[in-house]
C-alpha positions as CSV (number, residue, x, y, z in Angstrom):
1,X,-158.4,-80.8,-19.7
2,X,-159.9,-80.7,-16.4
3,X,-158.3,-78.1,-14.1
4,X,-159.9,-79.3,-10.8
5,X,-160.2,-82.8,-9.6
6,X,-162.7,-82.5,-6.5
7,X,-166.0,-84.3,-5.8
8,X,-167.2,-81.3,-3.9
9,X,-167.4,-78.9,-6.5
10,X,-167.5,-81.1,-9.7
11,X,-171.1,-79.9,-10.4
12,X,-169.8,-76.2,-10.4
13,X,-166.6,-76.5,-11.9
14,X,-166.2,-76.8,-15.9
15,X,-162.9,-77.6,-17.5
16,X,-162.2,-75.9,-20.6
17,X,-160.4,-78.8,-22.4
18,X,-159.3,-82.3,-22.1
19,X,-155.8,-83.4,-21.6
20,X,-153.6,-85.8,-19.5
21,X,-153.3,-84.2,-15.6
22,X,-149.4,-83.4,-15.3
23,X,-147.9,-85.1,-12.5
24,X,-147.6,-82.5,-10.3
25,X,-151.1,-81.7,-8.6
26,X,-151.8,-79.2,-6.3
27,X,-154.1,-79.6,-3.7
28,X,-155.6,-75.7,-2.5
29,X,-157.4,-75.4,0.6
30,X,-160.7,-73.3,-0.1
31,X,-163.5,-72.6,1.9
32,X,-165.9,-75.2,0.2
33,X,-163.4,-78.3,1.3
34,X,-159.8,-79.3,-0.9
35,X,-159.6,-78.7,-4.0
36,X,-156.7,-80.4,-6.4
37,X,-155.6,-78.6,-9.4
38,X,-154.1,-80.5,-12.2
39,X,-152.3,-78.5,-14.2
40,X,-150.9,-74.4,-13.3
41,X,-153.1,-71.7,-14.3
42,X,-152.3,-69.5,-17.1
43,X,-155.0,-67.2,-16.8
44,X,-155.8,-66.1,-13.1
45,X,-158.2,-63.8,-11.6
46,X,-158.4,-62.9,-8.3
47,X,-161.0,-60.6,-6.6
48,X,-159.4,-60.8,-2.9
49,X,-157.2,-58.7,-2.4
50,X,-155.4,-60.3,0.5
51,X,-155.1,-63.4,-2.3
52,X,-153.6,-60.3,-4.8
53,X,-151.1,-59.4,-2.3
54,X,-149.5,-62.9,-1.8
55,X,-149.7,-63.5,-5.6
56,X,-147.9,-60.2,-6.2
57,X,-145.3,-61.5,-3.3
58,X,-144.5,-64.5,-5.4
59,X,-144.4,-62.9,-8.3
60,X,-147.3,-64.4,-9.8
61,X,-148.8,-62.2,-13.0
62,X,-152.9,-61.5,-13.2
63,X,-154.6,-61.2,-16.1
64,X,-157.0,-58.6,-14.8
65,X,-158.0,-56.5,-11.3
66,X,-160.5,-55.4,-9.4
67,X,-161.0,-51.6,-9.4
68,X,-160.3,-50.3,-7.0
69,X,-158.1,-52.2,-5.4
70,X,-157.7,-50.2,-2.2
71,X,-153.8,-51.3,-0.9
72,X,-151.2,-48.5,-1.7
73,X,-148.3,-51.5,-1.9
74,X,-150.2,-52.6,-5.1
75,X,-151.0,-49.1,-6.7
76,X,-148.7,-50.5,-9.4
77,X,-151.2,-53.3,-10.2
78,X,-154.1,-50.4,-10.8
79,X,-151.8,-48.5,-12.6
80,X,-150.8,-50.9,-14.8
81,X,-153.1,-51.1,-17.8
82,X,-154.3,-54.6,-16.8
83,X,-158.4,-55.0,-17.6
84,X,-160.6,-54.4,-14.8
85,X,-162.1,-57.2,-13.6
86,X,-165.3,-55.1,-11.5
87,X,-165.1,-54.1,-7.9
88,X,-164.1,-56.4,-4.5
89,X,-168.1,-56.9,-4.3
90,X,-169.3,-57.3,-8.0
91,X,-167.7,-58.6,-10.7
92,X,-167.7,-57.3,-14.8
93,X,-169.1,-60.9,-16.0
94,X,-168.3,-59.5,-19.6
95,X,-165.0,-58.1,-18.9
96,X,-164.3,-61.7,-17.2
97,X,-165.5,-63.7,-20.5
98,X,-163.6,-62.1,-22.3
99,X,-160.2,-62.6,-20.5
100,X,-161.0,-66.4,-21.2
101,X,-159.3,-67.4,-17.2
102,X,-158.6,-70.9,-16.5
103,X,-158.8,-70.1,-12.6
104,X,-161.1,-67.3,-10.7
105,X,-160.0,-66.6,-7.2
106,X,-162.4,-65.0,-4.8
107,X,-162.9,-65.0,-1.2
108,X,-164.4,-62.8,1.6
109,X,-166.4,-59.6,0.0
110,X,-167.0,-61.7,-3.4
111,X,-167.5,-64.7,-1.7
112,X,-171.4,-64.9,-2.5
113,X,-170.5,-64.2,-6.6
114,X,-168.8,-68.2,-6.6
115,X,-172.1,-69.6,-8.5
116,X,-172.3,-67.1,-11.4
117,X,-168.2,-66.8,-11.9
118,X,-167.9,-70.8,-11.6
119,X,-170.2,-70.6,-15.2
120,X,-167.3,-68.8,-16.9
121,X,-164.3,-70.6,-15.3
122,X,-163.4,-72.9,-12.6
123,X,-163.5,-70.7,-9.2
124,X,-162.3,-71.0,-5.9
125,X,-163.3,-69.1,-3.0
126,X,-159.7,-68.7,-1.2
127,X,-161.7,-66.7,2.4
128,X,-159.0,-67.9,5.6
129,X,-160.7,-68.2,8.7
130,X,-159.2,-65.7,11.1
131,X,-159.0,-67.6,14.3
132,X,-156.0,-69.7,13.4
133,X,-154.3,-66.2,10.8
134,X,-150.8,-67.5,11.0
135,X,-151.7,-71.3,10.1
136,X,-154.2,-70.1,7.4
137,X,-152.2,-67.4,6.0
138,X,-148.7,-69.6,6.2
139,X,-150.8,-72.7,4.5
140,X,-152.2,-70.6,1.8
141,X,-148.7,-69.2,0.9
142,X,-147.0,-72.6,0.4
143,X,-150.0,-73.9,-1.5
144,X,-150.3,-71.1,-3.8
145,X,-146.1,-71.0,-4.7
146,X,-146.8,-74.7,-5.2
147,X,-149.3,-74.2,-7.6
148,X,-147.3,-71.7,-9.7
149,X,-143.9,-73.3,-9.3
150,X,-142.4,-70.8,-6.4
151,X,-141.5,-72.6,-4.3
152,X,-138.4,-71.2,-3.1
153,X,-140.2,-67.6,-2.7
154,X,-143.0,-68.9,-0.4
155,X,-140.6,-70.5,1.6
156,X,-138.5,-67.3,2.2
157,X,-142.0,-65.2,2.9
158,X,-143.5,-67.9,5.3
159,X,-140.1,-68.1,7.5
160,X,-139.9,-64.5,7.6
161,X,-143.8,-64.2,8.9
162,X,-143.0,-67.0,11.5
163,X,-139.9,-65.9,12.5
164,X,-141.6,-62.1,13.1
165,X,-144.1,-63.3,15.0
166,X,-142.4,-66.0,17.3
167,X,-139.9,-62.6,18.3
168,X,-143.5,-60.9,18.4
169,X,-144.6,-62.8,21.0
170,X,-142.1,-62.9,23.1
171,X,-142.0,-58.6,22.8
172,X,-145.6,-58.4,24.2
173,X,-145.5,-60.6,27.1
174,X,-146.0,-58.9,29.6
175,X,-145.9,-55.4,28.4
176,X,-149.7,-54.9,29.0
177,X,-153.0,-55.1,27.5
178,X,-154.4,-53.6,24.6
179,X,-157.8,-52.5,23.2
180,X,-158.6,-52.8,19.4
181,X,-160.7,-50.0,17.9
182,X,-162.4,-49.1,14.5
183,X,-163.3,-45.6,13.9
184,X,-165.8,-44.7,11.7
185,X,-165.7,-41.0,11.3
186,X,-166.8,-40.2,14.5
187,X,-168.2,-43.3,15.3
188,X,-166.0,-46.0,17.1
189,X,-165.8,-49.9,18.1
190,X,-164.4,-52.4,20.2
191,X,-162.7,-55.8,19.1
192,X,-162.1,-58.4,21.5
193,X,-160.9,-62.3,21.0
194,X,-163.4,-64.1,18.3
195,X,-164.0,-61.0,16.2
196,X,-163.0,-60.0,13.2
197,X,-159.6,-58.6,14.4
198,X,-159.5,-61.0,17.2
199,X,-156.3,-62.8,15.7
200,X,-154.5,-59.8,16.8
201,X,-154.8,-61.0,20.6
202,X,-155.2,-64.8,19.5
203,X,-151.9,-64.7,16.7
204,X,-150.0,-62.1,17.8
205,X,-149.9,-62.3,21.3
206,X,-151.3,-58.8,22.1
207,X,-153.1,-59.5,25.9
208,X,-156.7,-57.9,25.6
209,X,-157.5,-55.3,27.8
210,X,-161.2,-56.5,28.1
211,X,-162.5,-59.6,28.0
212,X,-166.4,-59.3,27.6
213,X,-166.9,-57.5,24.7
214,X,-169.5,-58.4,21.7
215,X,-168.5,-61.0,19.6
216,X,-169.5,-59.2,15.8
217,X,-167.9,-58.0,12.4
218,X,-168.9,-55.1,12.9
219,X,-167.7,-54.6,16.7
220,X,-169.5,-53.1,19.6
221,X,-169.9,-49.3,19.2
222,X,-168.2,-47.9,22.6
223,X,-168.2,-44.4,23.6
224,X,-165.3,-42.6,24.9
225,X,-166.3,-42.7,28.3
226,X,-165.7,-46.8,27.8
227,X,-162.5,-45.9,26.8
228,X,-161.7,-44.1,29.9
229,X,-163.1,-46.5,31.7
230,X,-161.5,-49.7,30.3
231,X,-158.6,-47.8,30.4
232,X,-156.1,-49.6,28.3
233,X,-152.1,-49.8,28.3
234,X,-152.1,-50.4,24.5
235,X,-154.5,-48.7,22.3
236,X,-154.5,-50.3,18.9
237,X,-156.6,-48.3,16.0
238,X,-157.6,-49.3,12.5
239,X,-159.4,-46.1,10.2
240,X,-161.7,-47.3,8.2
241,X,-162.8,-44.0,6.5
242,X,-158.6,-44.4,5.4
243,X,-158.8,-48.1,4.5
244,X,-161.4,-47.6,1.9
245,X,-160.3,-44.0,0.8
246,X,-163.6,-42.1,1.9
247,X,-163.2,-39.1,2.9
248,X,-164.1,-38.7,6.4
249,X,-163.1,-37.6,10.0
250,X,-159.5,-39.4,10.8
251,X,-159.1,-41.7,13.5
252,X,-156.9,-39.1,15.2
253,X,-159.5,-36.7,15.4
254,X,-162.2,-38.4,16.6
255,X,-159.5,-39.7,19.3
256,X,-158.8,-36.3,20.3
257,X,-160.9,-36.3,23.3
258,X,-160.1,-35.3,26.9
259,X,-161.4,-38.5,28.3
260,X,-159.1,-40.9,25.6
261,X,-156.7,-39.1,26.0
262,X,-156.0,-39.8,30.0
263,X,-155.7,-43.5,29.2
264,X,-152.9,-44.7,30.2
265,X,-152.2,-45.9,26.1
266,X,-152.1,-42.2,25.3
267,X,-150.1,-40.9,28.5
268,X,-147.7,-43.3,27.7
269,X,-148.0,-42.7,23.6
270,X,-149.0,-46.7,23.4
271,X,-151.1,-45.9,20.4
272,X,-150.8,-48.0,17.4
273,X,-152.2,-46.6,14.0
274,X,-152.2,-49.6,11.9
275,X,-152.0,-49.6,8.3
276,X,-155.6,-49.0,7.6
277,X,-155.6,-50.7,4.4
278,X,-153.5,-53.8,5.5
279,X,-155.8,-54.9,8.0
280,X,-158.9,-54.1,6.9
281,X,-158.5,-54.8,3.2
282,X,-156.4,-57.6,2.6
283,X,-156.0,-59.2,6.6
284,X,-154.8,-62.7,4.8
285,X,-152.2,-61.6,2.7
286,X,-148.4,-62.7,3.7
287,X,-146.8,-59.3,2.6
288,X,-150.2,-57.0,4.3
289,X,-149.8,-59.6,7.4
290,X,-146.2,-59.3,7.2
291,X,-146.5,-55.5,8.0
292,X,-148.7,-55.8,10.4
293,X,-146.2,-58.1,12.4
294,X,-143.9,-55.3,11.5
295,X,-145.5,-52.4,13.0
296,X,-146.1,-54.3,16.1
297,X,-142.5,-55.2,16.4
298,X,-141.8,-51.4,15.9
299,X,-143.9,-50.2,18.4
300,X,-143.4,-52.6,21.4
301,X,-139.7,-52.1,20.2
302,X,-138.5,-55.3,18.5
């Protein structure tokens, strides 16, 4: 039967048998336009890991994973036995065969593999945009327990995010404003509104302590004489060396500078180490979102 009823991606998309559509279709939002599934998966894939969080959160099973998977909170998933799909870039085409799916997920890092998987199975490519996080994140929740019949869990994890970040924003007002950096080993960048981790300003509430800053995925390398300079209330840090497990200097090294650390953020101990791996790996997914929301509501004392 046909899994997918879409004139976007009919060209792409092959059913792997033919059957009546039950009556309750699901309609996903993807990144190539809506998408309406007929009938629940039996077989999923999924190589986004923010999409592998919120499956894992509704208790949704996988028939395979990427390796590695990179988020501690779903060690259990790597640990499991399950096949091993390829990494969060490349697929195992044979290892994917061979699991037979009805449905392949991907979005964000395997976003560009959607032509070769959608010759083994229909594929979706699930990537959120990041300007709207809460909408996108909240939407793809209620979708996704729809598709698999859980209702009643994506309503509990959806009022929980809201209700965290409507308390959120009412925390930061006017508690002061905040600069987002990446460190790289020793290397460091800025985030401001319309980056990558722009929604933490835009979604959250967070006031930016600059306004002007480069517009990139990859942020604008700043030096710590910037950081002096800018001289932020908050300082909000993301490791990427301990996102992706490489061994490299930590963000709290390359931080311990005499010029970062007579910032008003470190005089004051406004310094928020985010959960590396939340943010960087799987940003979209309700449970990874969900402690992000939480360690802000920690540190600006919700």
């Amino acid at each position: 039967m046909d899994l997918f009823r879409t004139s976007l991606l009919a060209a792409n998309l092959v059913a792997a048998a033919i059957a009546p559509a039950w009556a309750g279709a699901t309609t996903l939002t993807t990144a190539h336009g809506p998408v309406e599934i007929v009938r629940t998966p039996e077989t999923v894939l999924t190589f986004d890991i923010g999409t592998l969080d919120t499956l894992d959160a509704l208790e949704v099973a996988v028939a395979g994973v990427p390796d590695p998977i990179l988020l501690p909170t779903l060690a259990h998933l790597q640990e499991s036995g399950l096949p091993k799909i390829g990494t969060l870039f490349e697929p195992d085409f044979e290892q994917v065969f061979a699991l037979h799916p009805d449905l392949i997920i991907i979005g964000a890092r395997s976003a560009g593999q959607m032509d070769p998987l959608s010759k083994i199975a229909p594929t979706v490519d699930l990537t959120l945009p990041l300007d709207d996080l809460e909408n996108a994140v909240v939407t793809q929740t209620r979708e996704l327990s729809a598709l698999f019949g859980k209702e009643e869990k994506g309503a509990e994890l959806t009022a929980h995010l809201q209700d965290s970040l409507q308390t959120l924003r009412a925390l930061v007002e006017g508690k002061g404003r905040a600069l987002i950096v990446l460190t790289n080993g020793p290397k460091i960048s800025a985030y401001g509104r319309g980056s990558r981790f722009g929604w933490i300003h835009d979604s959250l509430g967070v006031a930016p302590a600059i306004e002007d800053l480069e517009v990139s995925t990859h942020g604008e390398a700043v030096s710590f004489e910037f950081l002096h300079e800018t001289n932020p209330d908050w300082l909000i840090v993301l490791d990427r060396g301990a996102a992706i497990g490489a061994d490299s200097q930590s963000a709290q090294a390359t931080l311990d500078n005499e010029l970062v650390a007579s910032t008003t953020a470190m005089q004051k101990g406004q310094v928020i180490y985010l959960n590396a791996a939340d943010v960087y790996v799987a940003t979209t997914g309700i449970r990874s979102f969900q402690r992000t929301v939480d360690q802000f509501l920690t540190a600006f004392g919700g």
